[in-house]
Backbone as JSON Lines, residues from 0, in Angstrom:
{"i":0,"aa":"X","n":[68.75,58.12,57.4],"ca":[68.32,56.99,58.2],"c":[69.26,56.85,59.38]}
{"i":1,"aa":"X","n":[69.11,56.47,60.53],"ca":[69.51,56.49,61.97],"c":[70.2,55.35,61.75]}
{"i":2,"aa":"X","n":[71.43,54.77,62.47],"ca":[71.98,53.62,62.81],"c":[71.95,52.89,63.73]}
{"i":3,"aa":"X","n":[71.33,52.19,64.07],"ca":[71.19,51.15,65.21],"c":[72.12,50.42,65.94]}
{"i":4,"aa":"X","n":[72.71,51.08,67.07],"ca":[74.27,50.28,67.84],"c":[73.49,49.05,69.18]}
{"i":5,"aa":"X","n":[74.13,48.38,69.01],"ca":[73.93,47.86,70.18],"c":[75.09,47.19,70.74]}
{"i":6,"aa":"X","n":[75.46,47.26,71.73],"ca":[76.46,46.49,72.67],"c":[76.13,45.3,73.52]}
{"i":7,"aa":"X","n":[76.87,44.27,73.23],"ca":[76.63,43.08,73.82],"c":[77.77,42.27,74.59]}
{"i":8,"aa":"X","n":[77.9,42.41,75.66],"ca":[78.98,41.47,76.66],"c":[78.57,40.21,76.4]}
{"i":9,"aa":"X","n":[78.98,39.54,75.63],"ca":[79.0,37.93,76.06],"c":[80.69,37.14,76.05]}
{"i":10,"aa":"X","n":[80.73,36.5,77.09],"ca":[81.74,35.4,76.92],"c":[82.11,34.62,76.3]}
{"i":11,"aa":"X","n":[81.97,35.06,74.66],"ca":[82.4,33.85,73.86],"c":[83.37,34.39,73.05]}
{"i":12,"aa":"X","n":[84.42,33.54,72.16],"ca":[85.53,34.26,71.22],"c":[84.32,35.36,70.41]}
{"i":13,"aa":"X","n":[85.76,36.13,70.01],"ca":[85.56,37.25,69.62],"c":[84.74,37.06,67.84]}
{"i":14,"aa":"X","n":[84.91,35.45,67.3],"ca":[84.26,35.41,66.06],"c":[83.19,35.23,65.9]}
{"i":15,"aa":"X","n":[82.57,34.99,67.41],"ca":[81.24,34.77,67.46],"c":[80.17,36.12,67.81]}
{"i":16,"aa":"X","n":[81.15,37.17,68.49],"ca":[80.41,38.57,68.98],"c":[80.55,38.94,67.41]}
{"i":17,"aa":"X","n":[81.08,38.94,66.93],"ca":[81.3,39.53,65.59],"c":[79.81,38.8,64.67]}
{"i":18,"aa":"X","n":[79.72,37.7,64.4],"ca":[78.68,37.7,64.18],"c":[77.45,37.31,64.57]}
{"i":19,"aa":"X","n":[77.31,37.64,65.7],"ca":[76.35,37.56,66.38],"c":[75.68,39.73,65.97]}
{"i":20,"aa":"X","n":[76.71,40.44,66.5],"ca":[76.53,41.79,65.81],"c":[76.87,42.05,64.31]}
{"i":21,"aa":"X","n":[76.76,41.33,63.39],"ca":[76.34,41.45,62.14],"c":[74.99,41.15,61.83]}
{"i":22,"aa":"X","n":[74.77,40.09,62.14],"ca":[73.11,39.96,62.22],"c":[72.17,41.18,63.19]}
{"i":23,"aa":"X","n":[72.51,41.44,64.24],"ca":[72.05,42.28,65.07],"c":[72.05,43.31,64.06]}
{"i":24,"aa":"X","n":[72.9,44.12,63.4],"ca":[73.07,45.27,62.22],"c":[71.7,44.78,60.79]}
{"i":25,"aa":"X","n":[72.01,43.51,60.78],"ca":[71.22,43.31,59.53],"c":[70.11,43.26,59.84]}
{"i":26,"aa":"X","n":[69.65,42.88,61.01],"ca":[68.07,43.03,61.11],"c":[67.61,44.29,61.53]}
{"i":27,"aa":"X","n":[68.59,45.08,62.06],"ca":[67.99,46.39,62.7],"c":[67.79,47.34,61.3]}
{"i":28,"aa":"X","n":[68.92,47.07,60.34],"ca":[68.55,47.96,59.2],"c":[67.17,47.52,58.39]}
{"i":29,"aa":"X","n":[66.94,45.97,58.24],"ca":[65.13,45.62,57.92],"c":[64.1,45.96,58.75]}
{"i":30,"aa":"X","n":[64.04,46.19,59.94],"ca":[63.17,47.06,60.58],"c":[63.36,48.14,60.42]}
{"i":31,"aa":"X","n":[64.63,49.18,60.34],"ca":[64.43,50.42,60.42],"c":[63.39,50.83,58.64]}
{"i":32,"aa":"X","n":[64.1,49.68,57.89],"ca":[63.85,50.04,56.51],"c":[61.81,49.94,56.5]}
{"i":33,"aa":"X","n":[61.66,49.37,57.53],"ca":[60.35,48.71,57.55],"c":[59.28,50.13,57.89]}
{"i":34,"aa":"X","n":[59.85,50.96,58.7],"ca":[59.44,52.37,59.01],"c":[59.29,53.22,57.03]}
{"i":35,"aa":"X","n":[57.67,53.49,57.32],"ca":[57.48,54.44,56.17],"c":[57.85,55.59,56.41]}
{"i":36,"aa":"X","n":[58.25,56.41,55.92],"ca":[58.61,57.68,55.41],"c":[57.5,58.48,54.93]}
{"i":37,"aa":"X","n":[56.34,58.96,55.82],"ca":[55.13,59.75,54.92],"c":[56.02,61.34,54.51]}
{"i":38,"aa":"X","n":[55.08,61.62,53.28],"ca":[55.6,62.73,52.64],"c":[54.45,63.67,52.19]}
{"i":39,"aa":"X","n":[54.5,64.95,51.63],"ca":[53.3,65.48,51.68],"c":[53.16,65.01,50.18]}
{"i":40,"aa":"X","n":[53.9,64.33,49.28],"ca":[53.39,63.96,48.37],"c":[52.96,62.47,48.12]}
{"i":41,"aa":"X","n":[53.63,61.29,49.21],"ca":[53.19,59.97,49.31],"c":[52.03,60.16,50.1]}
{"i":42,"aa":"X","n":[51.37,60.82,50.95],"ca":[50.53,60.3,51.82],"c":[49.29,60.07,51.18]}
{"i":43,"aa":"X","n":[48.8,60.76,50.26],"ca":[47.41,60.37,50.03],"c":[47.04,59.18,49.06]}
{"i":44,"aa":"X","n":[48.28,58.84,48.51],"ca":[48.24,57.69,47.56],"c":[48.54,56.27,48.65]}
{"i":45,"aa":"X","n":[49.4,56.82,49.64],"ca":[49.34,55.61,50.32],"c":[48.56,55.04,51.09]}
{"i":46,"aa":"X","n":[47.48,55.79,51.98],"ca":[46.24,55.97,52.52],"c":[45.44,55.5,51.35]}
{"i":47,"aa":"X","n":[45.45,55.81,50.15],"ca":[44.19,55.1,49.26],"c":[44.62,53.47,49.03]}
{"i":48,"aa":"X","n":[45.68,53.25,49.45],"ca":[45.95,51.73,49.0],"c":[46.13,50.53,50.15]}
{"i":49,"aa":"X","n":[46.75,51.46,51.57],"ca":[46.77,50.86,52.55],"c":[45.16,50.26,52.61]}
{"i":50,"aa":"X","n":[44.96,48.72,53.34],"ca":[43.99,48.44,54.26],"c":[44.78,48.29,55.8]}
{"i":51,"aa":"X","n":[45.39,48.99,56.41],"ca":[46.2,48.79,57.51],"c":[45.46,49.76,58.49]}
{"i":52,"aa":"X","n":[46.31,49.3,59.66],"ca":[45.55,50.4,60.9],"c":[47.35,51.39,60.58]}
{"i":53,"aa":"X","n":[47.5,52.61,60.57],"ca":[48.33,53.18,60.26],"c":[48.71,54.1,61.7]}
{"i":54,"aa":"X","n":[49.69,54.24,62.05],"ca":[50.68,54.68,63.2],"c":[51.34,55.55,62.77]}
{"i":55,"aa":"X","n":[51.33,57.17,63.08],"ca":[51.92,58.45,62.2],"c":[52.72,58.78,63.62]}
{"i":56,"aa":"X","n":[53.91,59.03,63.62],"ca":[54.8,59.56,64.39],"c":[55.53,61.17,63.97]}
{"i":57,"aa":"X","n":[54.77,62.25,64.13],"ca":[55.22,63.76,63.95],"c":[56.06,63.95,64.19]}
{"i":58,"aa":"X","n":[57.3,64.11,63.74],"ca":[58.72,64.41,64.9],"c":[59.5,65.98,63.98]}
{"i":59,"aa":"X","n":[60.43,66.26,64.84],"ca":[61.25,67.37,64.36],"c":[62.3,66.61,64.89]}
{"i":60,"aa":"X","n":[63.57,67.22,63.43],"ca":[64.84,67.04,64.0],"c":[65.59,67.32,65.58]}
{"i":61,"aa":"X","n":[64.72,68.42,66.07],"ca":[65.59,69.38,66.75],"c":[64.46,69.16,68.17]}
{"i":62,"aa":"X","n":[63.91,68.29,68.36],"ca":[63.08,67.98,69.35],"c":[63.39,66.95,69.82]}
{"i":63,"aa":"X","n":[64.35,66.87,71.22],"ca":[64.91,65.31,72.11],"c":[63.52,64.8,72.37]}
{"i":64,"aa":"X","n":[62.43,64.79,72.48],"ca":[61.64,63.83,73.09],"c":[61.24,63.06,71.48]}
{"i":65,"aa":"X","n":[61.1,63.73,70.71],"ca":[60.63,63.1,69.32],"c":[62.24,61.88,68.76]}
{"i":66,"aa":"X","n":[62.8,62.61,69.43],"ca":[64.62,61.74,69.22],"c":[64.31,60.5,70.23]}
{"i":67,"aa":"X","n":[63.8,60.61,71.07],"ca":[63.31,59.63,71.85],"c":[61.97,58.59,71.32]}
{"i":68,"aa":"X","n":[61.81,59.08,71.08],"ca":[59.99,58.42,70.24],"c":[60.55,57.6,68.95]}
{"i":69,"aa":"X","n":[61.21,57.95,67.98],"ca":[61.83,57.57,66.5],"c":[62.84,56.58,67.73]}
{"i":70,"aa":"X","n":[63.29,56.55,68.17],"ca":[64.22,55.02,68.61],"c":[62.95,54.04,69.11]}
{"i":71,"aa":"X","n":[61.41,54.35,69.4],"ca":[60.82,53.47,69.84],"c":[60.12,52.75,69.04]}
{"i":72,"aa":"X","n":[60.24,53.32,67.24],"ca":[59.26,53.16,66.25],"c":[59.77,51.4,65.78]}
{"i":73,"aa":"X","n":[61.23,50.83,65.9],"ca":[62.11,49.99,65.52],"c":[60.96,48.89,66.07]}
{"i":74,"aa":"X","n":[60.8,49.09,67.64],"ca":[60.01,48.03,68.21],"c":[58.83,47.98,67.71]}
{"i":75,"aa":"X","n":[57.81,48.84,67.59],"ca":[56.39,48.98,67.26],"c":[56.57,48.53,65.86]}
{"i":76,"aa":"X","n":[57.39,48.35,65.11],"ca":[57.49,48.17,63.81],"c":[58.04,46.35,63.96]}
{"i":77,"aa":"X","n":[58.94,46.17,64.34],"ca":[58.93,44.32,64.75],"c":[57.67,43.45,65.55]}
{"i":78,"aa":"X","n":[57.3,44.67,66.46],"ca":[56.32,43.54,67.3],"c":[54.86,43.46,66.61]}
{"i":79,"aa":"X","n":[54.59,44.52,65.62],"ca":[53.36,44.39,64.53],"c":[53.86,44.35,63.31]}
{"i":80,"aa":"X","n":[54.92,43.27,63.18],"ca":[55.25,43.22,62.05],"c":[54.35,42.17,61.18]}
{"i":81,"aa":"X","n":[53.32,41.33,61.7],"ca":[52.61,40.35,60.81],"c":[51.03,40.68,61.15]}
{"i":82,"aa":"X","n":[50.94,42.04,61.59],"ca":[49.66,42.34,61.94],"c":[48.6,43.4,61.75]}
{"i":83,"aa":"X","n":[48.73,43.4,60.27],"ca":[48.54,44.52,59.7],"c":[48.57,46.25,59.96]}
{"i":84,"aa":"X","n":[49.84,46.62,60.57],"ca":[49.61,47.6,61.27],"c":[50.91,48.32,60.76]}
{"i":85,"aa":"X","n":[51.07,49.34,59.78],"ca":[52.21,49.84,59.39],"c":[52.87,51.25,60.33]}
{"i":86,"aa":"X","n":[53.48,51.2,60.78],"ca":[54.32,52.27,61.5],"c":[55.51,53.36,60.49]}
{"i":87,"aa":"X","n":[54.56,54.42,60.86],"ca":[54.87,55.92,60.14],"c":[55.75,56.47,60.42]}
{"i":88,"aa":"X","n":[56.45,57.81,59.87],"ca":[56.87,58.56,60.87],"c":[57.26,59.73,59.87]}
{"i":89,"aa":"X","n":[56.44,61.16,59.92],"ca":[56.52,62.54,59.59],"c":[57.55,63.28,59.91]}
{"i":90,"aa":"X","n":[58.66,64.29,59.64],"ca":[59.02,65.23,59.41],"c":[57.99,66.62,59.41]}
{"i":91,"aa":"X","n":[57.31,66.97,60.83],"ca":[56.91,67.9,60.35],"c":[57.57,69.18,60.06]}
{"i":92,"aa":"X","n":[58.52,69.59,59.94],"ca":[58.73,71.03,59.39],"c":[59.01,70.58,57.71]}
{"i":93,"aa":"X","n":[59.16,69.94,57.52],"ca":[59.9,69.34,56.06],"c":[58.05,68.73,55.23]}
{"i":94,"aa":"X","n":[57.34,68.83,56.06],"ca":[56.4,68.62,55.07],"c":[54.61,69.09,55.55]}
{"i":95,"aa":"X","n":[54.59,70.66,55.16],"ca":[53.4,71.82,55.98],"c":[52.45,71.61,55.58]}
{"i":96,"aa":"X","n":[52.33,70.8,54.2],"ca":[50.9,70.24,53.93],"c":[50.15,69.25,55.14]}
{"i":97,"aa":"X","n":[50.87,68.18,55.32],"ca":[50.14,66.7,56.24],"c":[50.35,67.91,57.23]}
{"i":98,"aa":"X","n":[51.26,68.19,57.92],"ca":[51.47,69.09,59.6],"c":[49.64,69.68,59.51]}
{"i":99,"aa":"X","n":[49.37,70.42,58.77],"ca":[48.33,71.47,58.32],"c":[47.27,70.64,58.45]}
{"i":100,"aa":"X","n":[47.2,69.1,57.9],"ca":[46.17,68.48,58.2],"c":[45.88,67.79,59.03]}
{"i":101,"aa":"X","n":[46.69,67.47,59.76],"ca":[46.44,66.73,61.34],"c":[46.51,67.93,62.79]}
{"i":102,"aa":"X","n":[46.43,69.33,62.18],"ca":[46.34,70.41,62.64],"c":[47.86,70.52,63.71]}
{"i":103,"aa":"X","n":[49.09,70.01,63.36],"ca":[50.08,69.61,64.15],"c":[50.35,70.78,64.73]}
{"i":104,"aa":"X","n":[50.7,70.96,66.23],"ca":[51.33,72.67,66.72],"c":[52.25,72.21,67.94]}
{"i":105,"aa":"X","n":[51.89,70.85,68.24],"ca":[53.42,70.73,68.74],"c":[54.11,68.88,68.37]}
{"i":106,"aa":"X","n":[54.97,68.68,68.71],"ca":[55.55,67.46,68.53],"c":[56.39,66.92,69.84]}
{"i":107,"aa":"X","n":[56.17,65.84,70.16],"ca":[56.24,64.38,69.19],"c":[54.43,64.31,68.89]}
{"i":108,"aa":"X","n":[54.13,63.88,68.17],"ca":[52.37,63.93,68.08],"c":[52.31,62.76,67.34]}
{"i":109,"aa":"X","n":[51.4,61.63,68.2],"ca":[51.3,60.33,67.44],"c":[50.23,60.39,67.24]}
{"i":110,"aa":"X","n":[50.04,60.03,65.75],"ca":[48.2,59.5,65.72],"c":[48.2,57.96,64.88]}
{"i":111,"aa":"X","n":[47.25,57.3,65.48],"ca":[46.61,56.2,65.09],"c":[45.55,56.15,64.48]}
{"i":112,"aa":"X","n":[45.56,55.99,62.82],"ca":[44.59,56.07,61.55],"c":[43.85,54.25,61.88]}
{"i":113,"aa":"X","n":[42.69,53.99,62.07],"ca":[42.08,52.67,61.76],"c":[41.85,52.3,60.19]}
{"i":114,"aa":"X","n":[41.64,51.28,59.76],"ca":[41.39,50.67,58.39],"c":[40.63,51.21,58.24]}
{"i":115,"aa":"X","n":[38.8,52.26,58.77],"ca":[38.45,52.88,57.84],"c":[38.85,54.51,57.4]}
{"i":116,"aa":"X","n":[39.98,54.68,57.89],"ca":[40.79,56.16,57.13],"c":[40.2,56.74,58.25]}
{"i":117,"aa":"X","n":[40.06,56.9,59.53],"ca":[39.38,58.13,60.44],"c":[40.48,57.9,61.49]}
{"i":118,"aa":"X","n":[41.1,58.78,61.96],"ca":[41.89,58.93,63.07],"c":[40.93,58.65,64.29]}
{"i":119,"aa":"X","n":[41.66,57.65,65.12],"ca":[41.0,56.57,66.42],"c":[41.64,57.36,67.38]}
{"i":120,"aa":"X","n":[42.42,57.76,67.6],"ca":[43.53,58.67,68.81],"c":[44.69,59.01,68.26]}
{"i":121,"aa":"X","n":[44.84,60.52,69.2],"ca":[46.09,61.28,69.26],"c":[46.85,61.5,70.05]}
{"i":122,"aa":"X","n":[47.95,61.1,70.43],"ca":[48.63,62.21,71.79],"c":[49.54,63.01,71.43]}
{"i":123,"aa":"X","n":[49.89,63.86,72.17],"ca":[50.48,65.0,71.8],"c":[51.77,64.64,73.33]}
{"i":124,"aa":"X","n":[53.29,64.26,73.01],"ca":[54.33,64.53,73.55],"c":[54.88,62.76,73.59]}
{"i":125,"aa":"X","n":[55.57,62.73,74.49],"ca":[56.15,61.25,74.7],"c":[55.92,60.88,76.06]}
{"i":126,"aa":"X","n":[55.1,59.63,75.46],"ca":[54.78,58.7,76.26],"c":[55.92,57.6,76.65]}
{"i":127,"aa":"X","n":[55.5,56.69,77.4],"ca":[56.07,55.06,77.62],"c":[56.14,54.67,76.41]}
{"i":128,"aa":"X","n":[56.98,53.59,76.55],"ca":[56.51,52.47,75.55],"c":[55.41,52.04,75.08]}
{"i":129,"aa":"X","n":[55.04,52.07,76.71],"ca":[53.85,50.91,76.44],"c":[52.74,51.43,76.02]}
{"i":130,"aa":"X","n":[52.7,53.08,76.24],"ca":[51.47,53.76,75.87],"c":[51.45,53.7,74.29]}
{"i":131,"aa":"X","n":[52.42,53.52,73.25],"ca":[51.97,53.23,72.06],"c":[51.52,52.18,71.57]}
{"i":132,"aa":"X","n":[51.98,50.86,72.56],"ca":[51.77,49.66,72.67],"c":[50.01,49.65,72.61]}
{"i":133,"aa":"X","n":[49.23,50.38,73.65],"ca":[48.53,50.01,73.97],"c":[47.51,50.92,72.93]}
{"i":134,"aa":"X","n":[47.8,52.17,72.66],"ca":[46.89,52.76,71.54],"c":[46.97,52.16,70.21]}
{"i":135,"aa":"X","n":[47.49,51.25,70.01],"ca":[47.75,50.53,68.66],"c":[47.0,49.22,68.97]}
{"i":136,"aa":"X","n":[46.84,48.73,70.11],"ca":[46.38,47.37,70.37],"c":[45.15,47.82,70.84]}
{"i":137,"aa":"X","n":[44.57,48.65,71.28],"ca":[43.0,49.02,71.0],"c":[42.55,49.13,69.96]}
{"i":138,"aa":"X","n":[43.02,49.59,68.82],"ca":[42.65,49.75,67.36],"c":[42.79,48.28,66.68]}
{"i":139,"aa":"X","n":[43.7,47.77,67.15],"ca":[43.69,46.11,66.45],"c":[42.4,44.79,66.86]}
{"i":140,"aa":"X","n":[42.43,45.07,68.57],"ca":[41.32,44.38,69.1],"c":[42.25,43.88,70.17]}
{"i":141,"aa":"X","n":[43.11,43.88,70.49],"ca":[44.34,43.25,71.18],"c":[44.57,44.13,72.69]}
{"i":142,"aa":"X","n":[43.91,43.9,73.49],"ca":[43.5,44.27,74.78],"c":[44.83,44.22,75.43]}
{"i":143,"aa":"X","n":[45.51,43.05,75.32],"ca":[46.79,43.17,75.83],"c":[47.73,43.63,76.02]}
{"i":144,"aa":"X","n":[48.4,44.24,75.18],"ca":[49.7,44.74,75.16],"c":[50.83,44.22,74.88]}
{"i":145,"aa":"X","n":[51.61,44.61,74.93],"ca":[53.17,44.61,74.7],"c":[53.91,43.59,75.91]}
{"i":146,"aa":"X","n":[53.97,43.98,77.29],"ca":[54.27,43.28,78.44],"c":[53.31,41.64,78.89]}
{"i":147,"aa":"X","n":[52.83,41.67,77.87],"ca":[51.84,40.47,78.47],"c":[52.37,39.59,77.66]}
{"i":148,"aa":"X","n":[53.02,39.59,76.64],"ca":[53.85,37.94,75.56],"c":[54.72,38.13,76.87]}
{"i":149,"aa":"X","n":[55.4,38.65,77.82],"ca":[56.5,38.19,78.88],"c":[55.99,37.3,79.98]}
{"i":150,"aa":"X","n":[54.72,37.66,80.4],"ca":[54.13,37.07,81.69],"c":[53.08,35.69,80.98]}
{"i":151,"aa":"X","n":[52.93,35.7,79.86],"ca":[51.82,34.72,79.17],"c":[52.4,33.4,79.27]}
C-alpha cells in the first residue's frame, strides 16, 4: 500500500501542524484502505455481490503514467464515497486471468462496469482528472462533474 505525504505551511505552533498532519495521515490511510484490490480470484465473487457502478484501474508497477493514475484513485474514492460507486484498481501482470478478460494490451486502462455488470466505457492511457470524473458521472446520472461543487 502507497503512503500518502502531504506538506502543509501554516503559521501556527508546531502542536497544531502536528496534528493537524495526523489526521491528514489518518484519513488518507481510510481512503487509501477504501480502494479495492481486484484479484483474479476476488473478482467474480465480488461482481456477483456488488450493486455498484464499479471503476477498474489496470496499472503496472513499472508504468509512470499508471503511477500517476493510482495517486488519482484517493480522490475518486472520497468524492464517491456515499454514492454507490466503488473504485478498483488491478495489477495487471500479477493477475492474467481479469488482464485476459478485459482484453488488457496496454496500461493505465480504466474501465467503468454499470450496476447491470456490462462495461459502459474504456480508456486506454492517462487522462485528467477530470476525465475520470466525468466517465464515472455519466454512468451515475451526474452530468456535472467534479469542478462544478467549486463554482456551485
Amino acid at each position: 500500500m502507497s503512503n500518502l505525504y502531504l506538506t502543509i505551511a501554516l503559521n501556527i505552533p508546531l502542536e497544531f501542524d502536528f496534528a493537524i498532519l495526523l489526521y491528514i495521515s489518518k484519513r488518507g490511510h481510510e481512503i487509501m484502505s477504501s480502494i479495492l484490490e481486484l484479484t483474479d480470484s476476488n473478482y467474480t465473487s465480488f461482481m456477483e455481490e456488488t450493486d455498484s457502478v464499479v471503476f477498474i484501474d489496470f496499472y503496472s508497477d513499472t508504468c509512470p503514467p499508471c503511477q500517476t493514475l493510482l495517486t488519482y484513485l484517493p480522490n475518486l474514492a472520497e468524492h464517491y464515497r456515499d454514492k454507490k460507486v466503488v473504485i478498483t484498481k488491478v495489477n495487471a501482470a500479477h493477475n492474467p486471468k481479469l488482464s485476459n478478460k478485459f482484453m488488457v494490451k496496454s496500461v493505465p486502462l480504466t474501465v467503468v462496469i454499470g450496476k447491470d455488470k456490462m462495461v459502459k466505457r474504456a480508456e486506454v492511457g492517462l487522462l485528467a482528472i477530470d476525465g475520470y470524473f466525468k466517465m464515472i458521472d455519466k454512468e451515475i446520472g451526474n452530468g456535472k462533474g467534479f469542478f462544478s461543487k467549486l463554482f456551485s
